[in-house]
MMTF fields as JSON, N, C-alpha, C and O atoms, coordinates in Angstrom:
{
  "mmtfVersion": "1.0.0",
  "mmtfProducer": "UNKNOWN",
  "numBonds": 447,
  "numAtoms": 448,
  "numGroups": 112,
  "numChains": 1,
  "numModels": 1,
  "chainsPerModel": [1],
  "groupsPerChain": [112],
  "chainIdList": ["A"],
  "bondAtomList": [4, 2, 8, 6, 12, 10, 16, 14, 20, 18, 24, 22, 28, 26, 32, 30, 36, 34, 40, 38, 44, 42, 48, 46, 52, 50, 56, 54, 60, 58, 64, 62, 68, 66, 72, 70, 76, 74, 80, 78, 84, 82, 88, 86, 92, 90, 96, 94, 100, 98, 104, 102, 108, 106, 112, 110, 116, 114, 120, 118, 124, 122, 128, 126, 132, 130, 136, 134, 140, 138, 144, 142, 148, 146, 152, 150, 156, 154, 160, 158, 164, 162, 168, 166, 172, 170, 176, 174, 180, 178, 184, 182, 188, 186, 192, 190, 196, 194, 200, 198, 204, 202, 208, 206, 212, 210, 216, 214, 220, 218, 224, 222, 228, 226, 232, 230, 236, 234, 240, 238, 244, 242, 248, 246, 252, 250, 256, 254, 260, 258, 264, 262, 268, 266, 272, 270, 276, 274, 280, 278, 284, 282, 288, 286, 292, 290, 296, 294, 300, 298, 304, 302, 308, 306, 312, 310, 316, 314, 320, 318, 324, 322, 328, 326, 332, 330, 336, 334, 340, 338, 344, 342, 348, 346, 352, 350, 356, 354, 360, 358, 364, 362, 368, 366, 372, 370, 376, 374, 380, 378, 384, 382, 388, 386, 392, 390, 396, 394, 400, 398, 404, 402, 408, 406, 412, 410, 416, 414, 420, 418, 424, 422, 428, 426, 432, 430, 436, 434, 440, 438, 444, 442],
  "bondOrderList": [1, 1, 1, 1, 1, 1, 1, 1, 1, 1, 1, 1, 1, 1, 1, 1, 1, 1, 1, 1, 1, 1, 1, 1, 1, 1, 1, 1, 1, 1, 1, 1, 1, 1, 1, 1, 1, 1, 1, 1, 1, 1, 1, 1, 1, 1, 1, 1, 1, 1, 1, 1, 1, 1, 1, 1, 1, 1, 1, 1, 1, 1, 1, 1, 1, 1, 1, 1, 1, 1, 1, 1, 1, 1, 1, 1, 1, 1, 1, 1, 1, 1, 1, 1, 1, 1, 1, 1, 1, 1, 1, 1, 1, 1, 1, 1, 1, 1, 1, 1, 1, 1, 1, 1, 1, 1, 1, 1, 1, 1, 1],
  "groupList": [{"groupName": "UNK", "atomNameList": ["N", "CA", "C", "O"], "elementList": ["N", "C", "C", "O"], "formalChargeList": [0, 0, 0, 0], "bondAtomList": [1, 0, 2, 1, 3, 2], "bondOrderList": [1, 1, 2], "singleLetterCode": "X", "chemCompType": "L-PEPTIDE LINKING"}],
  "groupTypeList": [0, 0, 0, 0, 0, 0, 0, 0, 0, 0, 0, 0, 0, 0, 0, 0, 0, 0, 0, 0, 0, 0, 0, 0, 0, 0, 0, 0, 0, 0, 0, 0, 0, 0, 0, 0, 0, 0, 0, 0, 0, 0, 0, 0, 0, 0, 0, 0, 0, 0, 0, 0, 0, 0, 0, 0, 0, 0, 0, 0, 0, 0, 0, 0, 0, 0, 0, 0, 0, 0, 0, 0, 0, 0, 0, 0, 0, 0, 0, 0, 0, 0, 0, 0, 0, 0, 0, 0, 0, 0, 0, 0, 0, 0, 0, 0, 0, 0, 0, 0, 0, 0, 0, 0, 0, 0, 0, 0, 0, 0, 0, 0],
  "groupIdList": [1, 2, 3, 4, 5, 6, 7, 8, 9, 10, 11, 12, 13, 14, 15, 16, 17, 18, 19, 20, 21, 22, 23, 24, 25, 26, 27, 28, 29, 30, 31, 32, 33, 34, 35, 36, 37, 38, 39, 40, 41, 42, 43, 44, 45, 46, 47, 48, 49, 50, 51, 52, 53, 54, 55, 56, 57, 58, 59, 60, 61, 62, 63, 64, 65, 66, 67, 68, 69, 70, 71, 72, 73, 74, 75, 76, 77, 78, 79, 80, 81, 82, 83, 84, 85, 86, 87, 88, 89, 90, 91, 92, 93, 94, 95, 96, 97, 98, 99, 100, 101, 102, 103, 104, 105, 106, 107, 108, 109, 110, 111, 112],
  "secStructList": [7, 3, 3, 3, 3, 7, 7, 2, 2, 2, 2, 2, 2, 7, 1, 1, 2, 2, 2, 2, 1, 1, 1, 1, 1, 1, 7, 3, 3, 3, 3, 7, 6, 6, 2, 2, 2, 2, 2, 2, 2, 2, 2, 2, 6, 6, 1, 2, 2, 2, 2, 2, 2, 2, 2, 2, 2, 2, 2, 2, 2, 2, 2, 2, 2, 0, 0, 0, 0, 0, 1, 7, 7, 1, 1, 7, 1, 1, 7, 1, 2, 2, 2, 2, 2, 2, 2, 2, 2, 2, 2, 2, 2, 2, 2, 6, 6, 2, 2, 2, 2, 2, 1, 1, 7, 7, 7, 7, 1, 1, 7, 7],
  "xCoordList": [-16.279, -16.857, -16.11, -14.902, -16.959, -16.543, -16.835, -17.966, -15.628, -15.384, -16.075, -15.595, -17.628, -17.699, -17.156, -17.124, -16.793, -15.905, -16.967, -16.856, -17.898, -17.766, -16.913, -16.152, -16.572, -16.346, -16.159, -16.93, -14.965, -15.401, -15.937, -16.485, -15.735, -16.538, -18.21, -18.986, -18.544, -19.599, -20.259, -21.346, -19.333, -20.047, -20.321, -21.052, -19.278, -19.363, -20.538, -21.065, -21.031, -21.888, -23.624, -24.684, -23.361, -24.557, -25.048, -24.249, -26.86, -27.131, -27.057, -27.329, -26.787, -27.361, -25.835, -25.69, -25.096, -23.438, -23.397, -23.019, -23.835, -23.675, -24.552, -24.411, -25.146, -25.997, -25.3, -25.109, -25.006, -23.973, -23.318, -23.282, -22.513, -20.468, -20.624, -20.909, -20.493, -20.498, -18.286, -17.557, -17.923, -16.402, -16.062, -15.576, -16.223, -15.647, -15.733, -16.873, -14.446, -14.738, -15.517, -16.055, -15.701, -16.594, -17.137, -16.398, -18.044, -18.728, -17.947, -17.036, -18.267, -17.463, -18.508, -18.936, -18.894, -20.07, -19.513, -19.594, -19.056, -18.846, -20.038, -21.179, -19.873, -20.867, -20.742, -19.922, -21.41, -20.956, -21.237, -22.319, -20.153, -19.818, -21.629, -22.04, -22.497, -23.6, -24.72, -25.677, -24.448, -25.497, -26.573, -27.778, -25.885, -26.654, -27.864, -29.07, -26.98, -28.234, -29.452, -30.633, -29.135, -30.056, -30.847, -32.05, -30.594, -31.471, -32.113, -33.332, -31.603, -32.849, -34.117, -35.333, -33.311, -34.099, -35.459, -36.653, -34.632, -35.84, -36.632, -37.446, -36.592, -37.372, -38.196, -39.405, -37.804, -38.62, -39.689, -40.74, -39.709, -40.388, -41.555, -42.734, -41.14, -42.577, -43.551, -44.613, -42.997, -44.393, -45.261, -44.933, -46.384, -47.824, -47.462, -48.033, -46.647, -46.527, -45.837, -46.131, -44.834, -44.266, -44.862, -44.559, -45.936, -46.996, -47.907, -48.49, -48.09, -49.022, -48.034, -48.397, -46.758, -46.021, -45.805, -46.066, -45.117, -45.65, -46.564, -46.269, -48.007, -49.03, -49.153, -49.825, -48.733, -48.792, -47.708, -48.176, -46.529, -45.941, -46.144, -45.914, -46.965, -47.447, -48.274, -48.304, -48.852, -50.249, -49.255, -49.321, -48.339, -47.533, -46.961, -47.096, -46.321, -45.643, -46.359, -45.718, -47.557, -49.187, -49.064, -49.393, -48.607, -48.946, -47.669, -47.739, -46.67, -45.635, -45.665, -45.441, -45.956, -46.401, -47.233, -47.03, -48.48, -49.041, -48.634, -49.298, -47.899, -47.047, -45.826, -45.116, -45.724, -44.403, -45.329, -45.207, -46.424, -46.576, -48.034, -48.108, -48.822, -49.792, -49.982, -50.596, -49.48, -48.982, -47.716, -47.314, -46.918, -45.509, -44.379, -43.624, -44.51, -43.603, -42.395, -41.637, -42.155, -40.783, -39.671, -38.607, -39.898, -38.849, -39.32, -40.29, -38.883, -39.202, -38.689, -37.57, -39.888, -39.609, -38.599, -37.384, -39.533, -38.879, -37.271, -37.002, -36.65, -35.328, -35.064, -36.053, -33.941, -34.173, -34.941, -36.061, -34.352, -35.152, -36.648, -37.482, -36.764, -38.354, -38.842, -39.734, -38.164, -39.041, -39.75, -40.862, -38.743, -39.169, -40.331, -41.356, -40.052, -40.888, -42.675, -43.747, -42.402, -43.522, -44.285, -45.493, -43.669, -44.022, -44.445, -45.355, -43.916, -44.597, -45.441, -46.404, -45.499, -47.089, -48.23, -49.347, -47.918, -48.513, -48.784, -49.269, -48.932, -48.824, -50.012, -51.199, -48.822, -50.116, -50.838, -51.789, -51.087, -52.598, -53.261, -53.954, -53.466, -54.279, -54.277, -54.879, -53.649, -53.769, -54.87, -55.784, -54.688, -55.791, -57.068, -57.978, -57.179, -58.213, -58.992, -60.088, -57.927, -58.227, -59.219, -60.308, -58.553, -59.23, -60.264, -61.298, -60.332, -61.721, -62.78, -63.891, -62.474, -63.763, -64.53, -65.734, -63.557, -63.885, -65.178, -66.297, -64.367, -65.226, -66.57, -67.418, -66.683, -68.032, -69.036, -68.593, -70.146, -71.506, -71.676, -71.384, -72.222, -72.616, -74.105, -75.007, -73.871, -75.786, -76.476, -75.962, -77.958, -78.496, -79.111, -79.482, -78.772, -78.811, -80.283, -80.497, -80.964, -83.055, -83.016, -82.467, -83.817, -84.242, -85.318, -85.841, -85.84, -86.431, -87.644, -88.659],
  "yCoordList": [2.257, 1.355, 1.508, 1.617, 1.49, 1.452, 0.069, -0.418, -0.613, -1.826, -1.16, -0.094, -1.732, -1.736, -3.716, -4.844, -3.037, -4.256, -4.205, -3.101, -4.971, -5.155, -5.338, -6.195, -5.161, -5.237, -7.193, -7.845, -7.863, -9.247, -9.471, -10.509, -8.476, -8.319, -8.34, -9.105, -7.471, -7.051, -8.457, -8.907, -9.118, -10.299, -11.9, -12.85, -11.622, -13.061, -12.976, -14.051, -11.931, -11.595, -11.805, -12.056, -11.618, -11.784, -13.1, -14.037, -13.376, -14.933, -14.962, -16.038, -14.142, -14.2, -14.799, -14.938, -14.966, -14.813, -15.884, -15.513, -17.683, -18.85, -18.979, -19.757, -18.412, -17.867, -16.523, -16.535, -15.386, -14.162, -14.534, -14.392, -15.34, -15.18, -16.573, -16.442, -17.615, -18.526, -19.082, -19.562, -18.822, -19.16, -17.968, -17.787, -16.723, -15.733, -14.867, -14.463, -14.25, -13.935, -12.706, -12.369, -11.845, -10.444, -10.324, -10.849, -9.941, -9.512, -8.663, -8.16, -8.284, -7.501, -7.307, -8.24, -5.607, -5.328, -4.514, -3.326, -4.715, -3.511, -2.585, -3.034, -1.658, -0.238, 0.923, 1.812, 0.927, 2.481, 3.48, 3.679, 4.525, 5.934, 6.704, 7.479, 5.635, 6.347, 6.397, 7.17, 5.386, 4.363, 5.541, 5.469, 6.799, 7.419, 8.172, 8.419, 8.291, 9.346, 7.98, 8.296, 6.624, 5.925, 5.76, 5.709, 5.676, 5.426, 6.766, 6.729, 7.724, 9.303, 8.986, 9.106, 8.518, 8.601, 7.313, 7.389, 6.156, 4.758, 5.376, 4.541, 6.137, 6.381, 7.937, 7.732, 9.191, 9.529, 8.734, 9.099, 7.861, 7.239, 6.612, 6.663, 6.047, 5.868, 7.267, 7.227, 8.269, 9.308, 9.695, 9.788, 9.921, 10.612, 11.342, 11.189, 12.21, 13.442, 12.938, 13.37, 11.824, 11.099, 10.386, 10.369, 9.671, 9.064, 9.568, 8.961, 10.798, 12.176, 12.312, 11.955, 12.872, 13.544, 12.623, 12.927, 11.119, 10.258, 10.273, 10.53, 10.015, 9.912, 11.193, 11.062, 12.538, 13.559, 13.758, 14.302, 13.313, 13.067, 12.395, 12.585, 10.932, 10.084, 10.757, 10.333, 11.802, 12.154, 13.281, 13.274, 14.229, 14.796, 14.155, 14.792, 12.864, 11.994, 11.657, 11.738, 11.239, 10.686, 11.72, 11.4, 13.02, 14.172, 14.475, 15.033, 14.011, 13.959, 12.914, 13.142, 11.847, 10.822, 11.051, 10.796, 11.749, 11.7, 12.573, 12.484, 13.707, 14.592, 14.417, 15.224, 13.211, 12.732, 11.703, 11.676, 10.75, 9.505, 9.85, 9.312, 10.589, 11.344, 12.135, 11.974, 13.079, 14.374, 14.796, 15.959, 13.522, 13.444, 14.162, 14.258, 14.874, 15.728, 15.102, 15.525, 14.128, 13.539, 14.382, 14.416, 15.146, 15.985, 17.564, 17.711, 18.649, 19.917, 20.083, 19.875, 20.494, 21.198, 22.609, 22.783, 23.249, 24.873, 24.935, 24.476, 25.665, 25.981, 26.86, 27.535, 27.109, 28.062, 28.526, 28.852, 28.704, 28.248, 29.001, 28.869, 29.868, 30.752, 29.406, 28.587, 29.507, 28.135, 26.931, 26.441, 26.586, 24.935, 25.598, 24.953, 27.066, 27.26, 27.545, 27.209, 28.241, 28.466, 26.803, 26.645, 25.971, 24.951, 24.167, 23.411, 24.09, 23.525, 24.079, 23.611, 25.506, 25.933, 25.614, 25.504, 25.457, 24.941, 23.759, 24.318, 22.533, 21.461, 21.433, 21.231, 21.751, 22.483, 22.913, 22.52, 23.952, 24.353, 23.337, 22.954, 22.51, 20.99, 20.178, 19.213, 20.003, 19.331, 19.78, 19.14, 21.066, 21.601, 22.124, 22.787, 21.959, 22.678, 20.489, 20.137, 19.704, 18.376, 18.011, 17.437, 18.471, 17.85, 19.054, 18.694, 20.145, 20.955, 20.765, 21.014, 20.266, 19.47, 18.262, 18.015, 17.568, 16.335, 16.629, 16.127, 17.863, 18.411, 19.275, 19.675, 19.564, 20.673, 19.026, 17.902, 19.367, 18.333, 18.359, 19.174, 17.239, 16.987, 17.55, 17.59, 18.088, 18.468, 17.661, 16.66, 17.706, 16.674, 16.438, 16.952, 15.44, 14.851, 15.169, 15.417, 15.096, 15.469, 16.722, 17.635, 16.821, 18.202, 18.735, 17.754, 19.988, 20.159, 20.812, 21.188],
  "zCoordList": [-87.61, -86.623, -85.295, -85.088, -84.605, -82.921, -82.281, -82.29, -81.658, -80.702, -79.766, -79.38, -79.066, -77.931, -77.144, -77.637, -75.554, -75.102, -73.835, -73.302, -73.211, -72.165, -70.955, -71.403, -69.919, -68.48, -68.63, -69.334, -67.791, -67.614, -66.185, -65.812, -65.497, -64.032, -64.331, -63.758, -65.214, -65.556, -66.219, -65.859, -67.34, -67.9, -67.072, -67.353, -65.862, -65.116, -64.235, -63.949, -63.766, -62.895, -63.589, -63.017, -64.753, -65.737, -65.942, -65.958, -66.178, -66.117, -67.432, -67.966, -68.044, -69.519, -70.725, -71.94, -69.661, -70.054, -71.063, -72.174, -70.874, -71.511, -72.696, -73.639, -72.571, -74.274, -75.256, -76.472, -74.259, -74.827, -75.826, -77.049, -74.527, -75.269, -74.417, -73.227, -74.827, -73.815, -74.193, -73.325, -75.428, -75.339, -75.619, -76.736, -74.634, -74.462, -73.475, -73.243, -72.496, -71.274, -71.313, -70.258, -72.528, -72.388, -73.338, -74.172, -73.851, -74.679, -75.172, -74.514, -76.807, -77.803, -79.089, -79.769, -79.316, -80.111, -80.99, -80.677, -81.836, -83.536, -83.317, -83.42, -83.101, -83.466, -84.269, -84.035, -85.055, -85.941, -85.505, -84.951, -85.675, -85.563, -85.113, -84.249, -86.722, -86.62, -85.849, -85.884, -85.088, -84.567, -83.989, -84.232, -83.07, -82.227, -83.237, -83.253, -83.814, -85.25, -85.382, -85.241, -85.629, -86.103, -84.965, -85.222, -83.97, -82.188, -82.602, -82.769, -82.758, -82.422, -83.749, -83.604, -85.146, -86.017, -85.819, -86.109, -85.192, -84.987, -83.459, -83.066, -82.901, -81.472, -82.471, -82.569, -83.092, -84.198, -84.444, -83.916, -85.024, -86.207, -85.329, -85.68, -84.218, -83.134, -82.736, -82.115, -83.178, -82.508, -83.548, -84.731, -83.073, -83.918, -84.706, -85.785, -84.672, -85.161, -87.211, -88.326, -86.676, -87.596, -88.623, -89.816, -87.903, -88.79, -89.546, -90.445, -89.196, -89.792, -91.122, -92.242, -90.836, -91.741, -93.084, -94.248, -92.447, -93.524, -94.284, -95.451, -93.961, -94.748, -95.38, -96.403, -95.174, -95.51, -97.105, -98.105, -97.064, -98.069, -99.092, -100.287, -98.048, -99.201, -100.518, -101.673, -100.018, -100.828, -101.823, -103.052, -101.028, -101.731, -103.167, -104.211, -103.14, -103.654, -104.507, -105.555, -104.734, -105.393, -106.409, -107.551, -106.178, -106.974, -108.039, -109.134, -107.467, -108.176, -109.345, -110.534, -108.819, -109.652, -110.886, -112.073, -110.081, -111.716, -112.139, -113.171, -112.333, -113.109, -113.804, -114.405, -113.604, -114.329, -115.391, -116.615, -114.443, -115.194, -116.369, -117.474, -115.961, -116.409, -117.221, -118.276, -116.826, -117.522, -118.063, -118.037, -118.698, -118.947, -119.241, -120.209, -117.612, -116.857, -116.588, -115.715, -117.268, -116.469, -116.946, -116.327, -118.15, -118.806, -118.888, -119.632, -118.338, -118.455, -120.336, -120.805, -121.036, -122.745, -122.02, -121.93, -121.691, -121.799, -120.594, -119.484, -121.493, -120.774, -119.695, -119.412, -118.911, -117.593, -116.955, -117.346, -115.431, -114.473, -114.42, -113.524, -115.684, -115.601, -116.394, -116.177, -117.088, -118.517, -117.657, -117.848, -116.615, -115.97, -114.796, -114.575, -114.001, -113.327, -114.002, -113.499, -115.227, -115.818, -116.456, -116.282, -116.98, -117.102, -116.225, -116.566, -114.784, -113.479, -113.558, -114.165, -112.911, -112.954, -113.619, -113.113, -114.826, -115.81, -115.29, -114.306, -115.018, -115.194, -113.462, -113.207, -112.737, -111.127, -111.277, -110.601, -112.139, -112.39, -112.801, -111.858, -113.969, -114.461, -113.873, -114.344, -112.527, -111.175, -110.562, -110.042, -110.676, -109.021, -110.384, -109.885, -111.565, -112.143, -111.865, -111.43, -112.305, -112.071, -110.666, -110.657, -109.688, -108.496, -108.531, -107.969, -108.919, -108.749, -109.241, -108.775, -110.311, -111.195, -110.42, -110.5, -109.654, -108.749, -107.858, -107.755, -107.165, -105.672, -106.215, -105.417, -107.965, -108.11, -108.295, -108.531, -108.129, -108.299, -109.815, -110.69, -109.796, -111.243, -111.209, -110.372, -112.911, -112.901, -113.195, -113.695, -113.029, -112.78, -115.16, -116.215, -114.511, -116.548, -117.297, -118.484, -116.476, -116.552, -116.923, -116.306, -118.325, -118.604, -117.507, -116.978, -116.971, -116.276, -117.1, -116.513]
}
């Protein structure tokens, strides 16, 4: 943590002083080390671009979900890292064979 100290030149001159610090001649603010990272990351988080990426994960995340909760992926069976990669795949493929079935039309139920 970083002591920031106001100026008492700076605080007597201020209208805002008797609400501030009213039994104290300067203002005095604890700030962390981190603070600047958190100002870039909270002024981030206001642009378009941010709000995209969010909702973009969200849907990412949706997918993770049902692969753990669905398709009870929460535990890889097969061993090393071919075993767990071949088993993802596995599991991604019945995802996307899942949503492909969604997007083909249904036939129509009427004999013709």
């Amino acid at each position: 943590m970083m002591r920031y100290r106001a100026s008492k030149l700076d605080c007597d001159g201020c209208s805002l002083k008797p609400r501030c610090c009213p039994n104290a001649p300067a203002r005095k603010i604890l700030r962390s080390i981190h603070e600047g990272a958190r100002d870039m990351a909270r002024d981030i988080a206001t642009t378009e671009a941010y709000v995209t990426s969010r909702r973009e994960r969200k849907k990412i995340e949706m997918l993770f979900a049902h692969l753990k909760r669905i398709l009870k992926l929460d535990r890889l069976r097969l061993r090393g890292p071919n075993g767990a990669r071949d088993e993802f795949h596995l599991a991604a493929t019945a995802q996307n064979l899942r949503k492909l079935a969604k997007l083909m039309p249904m036939p129509d139920p009427r004999p013709a």
